[in-house]
N, C-alpha and C positions, 0 to 999 in steps of 0.2 A: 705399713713400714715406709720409711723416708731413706735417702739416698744422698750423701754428701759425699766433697771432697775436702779434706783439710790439709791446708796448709800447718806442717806439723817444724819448719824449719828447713825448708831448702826442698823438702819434697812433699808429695801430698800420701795423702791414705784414703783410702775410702772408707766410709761406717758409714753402718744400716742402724736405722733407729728406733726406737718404737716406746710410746710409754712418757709417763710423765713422772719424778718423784728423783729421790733418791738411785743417783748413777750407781749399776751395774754394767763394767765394762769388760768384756768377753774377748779374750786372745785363743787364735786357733795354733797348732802348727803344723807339721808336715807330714804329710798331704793336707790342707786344708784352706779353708777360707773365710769369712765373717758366714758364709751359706750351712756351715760346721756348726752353728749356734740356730739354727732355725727352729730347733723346735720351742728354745727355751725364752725368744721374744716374747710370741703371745700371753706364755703364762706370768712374765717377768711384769708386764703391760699390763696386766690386769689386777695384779697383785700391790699395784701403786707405785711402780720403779719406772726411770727411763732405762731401757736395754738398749744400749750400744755394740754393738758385733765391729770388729776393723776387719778388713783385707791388711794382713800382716804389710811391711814392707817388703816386694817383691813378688808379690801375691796379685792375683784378681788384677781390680781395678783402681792398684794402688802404684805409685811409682817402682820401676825396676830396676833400680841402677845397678851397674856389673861389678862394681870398686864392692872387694867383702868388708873394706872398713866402713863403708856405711850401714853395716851390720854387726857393729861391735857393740859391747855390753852398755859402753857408756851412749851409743848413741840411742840406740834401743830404748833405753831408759827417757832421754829424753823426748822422743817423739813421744813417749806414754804420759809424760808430764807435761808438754805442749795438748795434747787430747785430751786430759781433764783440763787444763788453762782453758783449753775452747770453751769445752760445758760449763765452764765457771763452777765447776765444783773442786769446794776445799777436800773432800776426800772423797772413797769411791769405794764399792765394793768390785773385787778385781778377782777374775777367776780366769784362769791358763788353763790349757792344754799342751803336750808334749812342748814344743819350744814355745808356746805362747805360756805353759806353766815357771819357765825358766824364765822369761822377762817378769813374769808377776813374782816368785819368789825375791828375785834384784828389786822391784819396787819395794816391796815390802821391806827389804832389808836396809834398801839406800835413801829411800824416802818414808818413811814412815808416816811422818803427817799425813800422808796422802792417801794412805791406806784405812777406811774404814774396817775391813774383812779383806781376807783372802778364802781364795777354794784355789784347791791346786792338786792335779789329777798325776804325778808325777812328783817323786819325792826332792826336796830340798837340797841345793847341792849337787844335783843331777843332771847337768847341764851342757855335755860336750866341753866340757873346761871345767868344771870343778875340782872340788878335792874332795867327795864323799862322805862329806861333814866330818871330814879328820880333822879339822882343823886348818893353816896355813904351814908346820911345821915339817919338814921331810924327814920321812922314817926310814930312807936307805942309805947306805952310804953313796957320798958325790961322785965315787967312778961306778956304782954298781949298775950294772943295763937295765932298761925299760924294763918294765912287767906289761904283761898284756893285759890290764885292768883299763876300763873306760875312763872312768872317776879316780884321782888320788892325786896327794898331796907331794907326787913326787912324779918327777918329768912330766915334760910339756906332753899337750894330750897327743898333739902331732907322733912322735915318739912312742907313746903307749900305744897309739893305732898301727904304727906300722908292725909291732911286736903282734897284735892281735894278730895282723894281714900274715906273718909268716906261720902262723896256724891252719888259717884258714882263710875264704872270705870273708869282710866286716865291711860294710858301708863306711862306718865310720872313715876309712882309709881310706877305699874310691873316690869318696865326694872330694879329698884334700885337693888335687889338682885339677886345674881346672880345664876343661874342653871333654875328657872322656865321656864323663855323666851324660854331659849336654847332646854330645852326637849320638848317644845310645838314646837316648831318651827323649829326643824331640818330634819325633816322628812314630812315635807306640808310645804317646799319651795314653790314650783310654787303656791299653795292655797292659802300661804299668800301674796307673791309678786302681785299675781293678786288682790288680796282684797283690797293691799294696794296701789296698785298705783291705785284702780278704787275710794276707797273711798277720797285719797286725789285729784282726780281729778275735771273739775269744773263741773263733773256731778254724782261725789259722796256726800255719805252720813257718813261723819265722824263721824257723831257730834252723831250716833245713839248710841253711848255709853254711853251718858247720861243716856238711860233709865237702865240701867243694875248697878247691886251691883259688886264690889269691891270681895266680897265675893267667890271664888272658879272660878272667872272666868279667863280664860285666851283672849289672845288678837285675838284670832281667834273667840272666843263667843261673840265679841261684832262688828266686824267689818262684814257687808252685806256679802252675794255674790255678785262677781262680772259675769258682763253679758260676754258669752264667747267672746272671740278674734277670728277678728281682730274687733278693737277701730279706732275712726278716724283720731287717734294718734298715734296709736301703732299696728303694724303690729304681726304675730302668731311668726316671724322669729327671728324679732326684742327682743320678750319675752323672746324668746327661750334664748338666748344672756345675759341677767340678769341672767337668771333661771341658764344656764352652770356655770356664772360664782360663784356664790353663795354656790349649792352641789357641786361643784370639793373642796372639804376641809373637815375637820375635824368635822362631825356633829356639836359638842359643840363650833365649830369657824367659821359657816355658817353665822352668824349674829353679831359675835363679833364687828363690829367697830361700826355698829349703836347704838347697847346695850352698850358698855365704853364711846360712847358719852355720854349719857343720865347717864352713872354711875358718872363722872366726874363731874356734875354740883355742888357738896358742895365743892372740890377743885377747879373749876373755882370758883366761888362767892367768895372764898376767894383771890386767886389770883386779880381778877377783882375789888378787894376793892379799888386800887392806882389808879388804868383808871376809876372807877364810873364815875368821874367830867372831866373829859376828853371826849371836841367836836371831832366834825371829821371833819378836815379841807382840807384834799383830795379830789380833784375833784368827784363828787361822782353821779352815775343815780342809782336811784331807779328804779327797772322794774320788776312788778309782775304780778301775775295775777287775774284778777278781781275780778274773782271766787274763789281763793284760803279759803280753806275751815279754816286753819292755824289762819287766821285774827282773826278768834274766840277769842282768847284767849287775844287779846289787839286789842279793837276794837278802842282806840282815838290814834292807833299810829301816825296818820300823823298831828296831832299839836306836838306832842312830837318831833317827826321827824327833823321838823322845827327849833324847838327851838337849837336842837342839834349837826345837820348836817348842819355847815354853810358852806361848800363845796357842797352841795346839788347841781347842774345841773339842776334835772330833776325831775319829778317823772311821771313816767307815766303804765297807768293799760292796761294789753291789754286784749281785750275781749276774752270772753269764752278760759278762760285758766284756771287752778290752780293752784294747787302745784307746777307742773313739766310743766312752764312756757315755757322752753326753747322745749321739747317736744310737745307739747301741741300745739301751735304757733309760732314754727320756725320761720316762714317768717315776722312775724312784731319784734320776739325777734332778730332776727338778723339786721333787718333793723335798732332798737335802737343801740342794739352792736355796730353797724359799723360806724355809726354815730358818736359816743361816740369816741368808741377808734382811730378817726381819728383824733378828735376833742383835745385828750387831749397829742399824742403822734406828733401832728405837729413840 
């Protein structure tokens, strides 16, 4: 594997490379990094593709900027479209992960030519600013209060998080302002990164934040211990490798791209007004994992799915996986991949 920097439009990224052939290009999200895609290089490489993995922006060892607008949907997009401009490829087979699934859906939707295939490990429309594939249309009336829904077609997501936050605790809401996360969480890196890849796992306990108020808690008070490493997914060496790459930086920019992800969601939803009504007509595999604890939050997505992904392939769950599908269960997430990107790049 190979190691660049690109110049992607004012800031750089980093991608790991591997392989010659036909682009497959791999977005992680949060928690993660292009190292979130390791297992699926070698066999992408062998199989006659080049694999590309990026360090997200704000990630690894990619530029960090603090401004959340240079994480808005349109910019997003274009650093993705400056990253195939580099490889010189007219299109690309493009597979997300949690927010790296949310930039590949917007590709797929906004650029199409550019889209050979998709894989997307998280449902369409699901995005910290969407509308839940309702459409662009609002189904409440204009003085009626927020719902505590993630996704919908009605008030800003800002607003529906805070309605969540008077329930309970919801990340969604924490991350909005900025500074709390950052002092909680720059110094129990490895504390949280374990917590949180154990809770989004398919033998975590996410959802234990329900029990807990909104009220003075941070996101470390409501997410379990995790059992120590090694996981039967995740090796001590392997962590160690998240954890490097996270404290080599700026305490208060240790977590910056997942936190402007989640800040962006009232300028996404605004952006995302024109695509609401916009299908997704790119070849398309859904591949998640069974377990994924995420589902929570739009539990009827796969009639929705349907109705709106009429590029749809596929859809397929693989067992005892979660969140971090492609970790979790390489060897069936790879056997879809390959499948897939054979299938749509012939």
């Amino acid at each position: 594997m190979t190691e660049k920097l690109i110049d992607v439009g004012g800031y750089h990224l980093r991608a790991v490379e591997q392989g010659e052939g036909p682009l497959v290009l791999m977005i992680h999200g949060f928690p993660g990094l292009a190292w979130s895609w390791r297992h699926q290089m070698e066999p992408l490489a062998q199989a006659g593709f080049r694999a590309v993995a990026i360090d997200s922006l704000g990630y690894g060892g990619s530029d960090r900027p603090i401004d959340p607008a240079a994480y808005d949907a349109d910019r997003m997009q274009a650093y993705l479209i400056a990253l195939l401009d580099h490889y010189q490829a007219d299109k690309a087979v493009i597979v997300g992960q949690d927010f790296g699934a949310q930039y590949a859906w917007n590709l797929a939707v906004r650029a199409p030519d550019r889209v050979a295939g998709l894989i997307a490990t998280i449902p369409y429309d699901y995005d910290m600013a969407g509308r839940a594939m309702l459409g662009g249309a609002p189904r409440l009336p204009a003085d009626a209060p927020a719902r505590p829904e993630a996704s919908s077609p009605d008030r800003l997501p800002s607003e529906r998080f805070a309605a969540m936050a008077a329930e309970h605790f919801v990340h969604f809401h924490y991350f909005m302002e900025a500074g709390p996360a950052e002092r909680e969480l720059a110094d129990r890196a490895p504390e949280f990164l374990a917590r949180l890849f154990y809770a989004l796992s398919s033998k975590g306990d996410l959802w234990s934040w329900k029990t807990v108020s909104s009220v003075g808690s941070g996101y470390l008070d409501v997410l379990p211990p995790a059992p120590p490493l090694p996981w039967p997914w995740l090796t001590q060496a392997e962590f160690g490798r998240f954890v490097s790459e996270y404290v080599d930086a700026d305490p208060m920019l240790r977590f910056i791209g997942g936190l402007n992800s989640y800040r962006t969601a009232d300028m996404n939803w605004r952006i995302g007004e024109k695509w609401a009504d916009h299908d997704v007509e790119a070849p398309t595999l859904f591949l998640y994992g069974e377990k994924d604890p995420s589902f929570g939050f739009f539990t009827d997505w796969e009639e929705r799915m349907r109705k709106r992904v009429p590029g749809l392939r596929d859809i397929i769950a693989i067992p005892e996986a979660g969140h971090f599908v492609q970790q979790e269960q390489p060897v069936a997430f790879n056997k879809a991949l390959l499948d897939f990107a054979r299938a749509v790049t012939q």
